[in-house]
C-alpha positions in Angstrom: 0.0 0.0 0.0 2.5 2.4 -0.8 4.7 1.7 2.6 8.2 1.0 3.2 9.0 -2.0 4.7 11.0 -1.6 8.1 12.5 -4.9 7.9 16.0 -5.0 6.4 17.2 -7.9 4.3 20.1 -9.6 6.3 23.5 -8.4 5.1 22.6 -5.2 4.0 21.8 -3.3 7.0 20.0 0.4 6.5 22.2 3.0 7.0 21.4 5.3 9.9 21.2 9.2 9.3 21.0 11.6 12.1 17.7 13.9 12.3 17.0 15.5 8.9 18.7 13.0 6.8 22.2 14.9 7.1 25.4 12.2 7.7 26.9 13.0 10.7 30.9 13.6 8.6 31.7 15.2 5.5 33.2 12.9 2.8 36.2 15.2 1.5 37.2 12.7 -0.9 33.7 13.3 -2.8 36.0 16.4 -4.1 39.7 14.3 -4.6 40.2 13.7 -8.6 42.8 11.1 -9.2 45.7 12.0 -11.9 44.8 9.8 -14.4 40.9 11.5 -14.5 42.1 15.1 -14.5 44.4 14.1 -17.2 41.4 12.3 -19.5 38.8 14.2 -19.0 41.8 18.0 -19.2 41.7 19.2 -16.3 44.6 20.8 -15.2 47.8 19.3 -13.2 48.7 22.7 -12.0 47.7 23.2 -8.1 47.8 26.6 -6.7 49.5 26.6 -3.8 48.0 30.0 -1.8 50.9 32.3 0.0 50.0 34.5 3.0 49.5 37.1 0.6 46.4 35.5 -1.0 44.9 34.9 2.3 44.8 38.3 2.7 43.0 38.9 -0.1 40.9 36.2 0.1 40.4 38.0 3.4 39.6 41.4 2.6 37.3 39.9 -0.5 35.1 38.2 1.9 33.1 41.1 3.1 32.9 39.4 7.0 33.8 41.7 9.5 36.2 39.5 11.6 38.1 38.2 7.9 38.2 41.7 7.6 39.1 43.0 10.4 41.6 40.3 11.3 43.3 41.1 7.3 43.4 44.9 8.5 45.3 43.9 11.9 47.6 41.9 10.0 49.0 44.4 7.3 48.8 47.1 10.4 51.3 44.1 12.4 53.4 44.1 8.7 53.2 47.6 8.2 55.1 48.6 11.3 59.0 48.7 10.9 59.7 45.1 12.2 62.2 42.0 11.3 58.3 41.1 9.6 58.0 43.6 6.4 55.0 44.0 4.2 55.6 43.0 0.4 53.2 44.6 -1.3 54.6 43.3 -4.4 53.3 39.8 -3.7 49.7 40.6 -4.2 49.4 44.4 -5.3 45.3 43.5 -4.6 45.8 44.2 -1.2 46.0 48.0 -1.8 42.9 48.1 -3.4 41.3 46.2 -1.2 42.3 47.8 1.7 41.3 51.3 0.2 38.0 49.8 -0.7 37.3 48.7 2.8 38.4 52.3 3.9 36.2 53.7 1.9 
């Protein structure tokens, strides 16, 4: 009549799901792509490997207030004459950004 059966065949047990049918972990390898599959279907081999710099950005892109806050206290920290120098030239975004915030 239209009703699931709550019986489970034997060997193949039901798997159980929290409230809401949302698994209780994330599968991160639902996003790994093995070499041979990025290389047949051309996707590229080249992985960008983020600097400091680029979290910064990142940062200052995301419009929260503590990623932006916390990317403002940082190039103030770099900014200040210290062994620890700002390098602007590493990601001239960040003076955009930060004018963009300011203004």
């Amino acid at each position: 009549f239209g009703e699931d059966d709550d019986e489970v065949p034997p060997g193949n047990p039901k798997p159980q799901l929290p409230i809401g049918a949302i698994p209780s972990s994330y599968n991160y390898q639902q996003h790994s792509v093995s070499d041979y599959l990025r290389q047949s279907y051309g996707l590229s081999m080249d992985f960008n490997s983020p600097n400091d710099y680029n979290k910064l950005v990142l940062s200052l892109l995301s419009g929260l207030p503590n990623e932006v806050d916390f990317a403002i206290n940082v190039c103030t920290l770099l900014s200040n004459e210290s062994k620890h120098v700002m390098q602007l030239e590493k990601d001239p975004k960040i003076i955009t950004l930060l004018l963009a915030n300011a203004g």
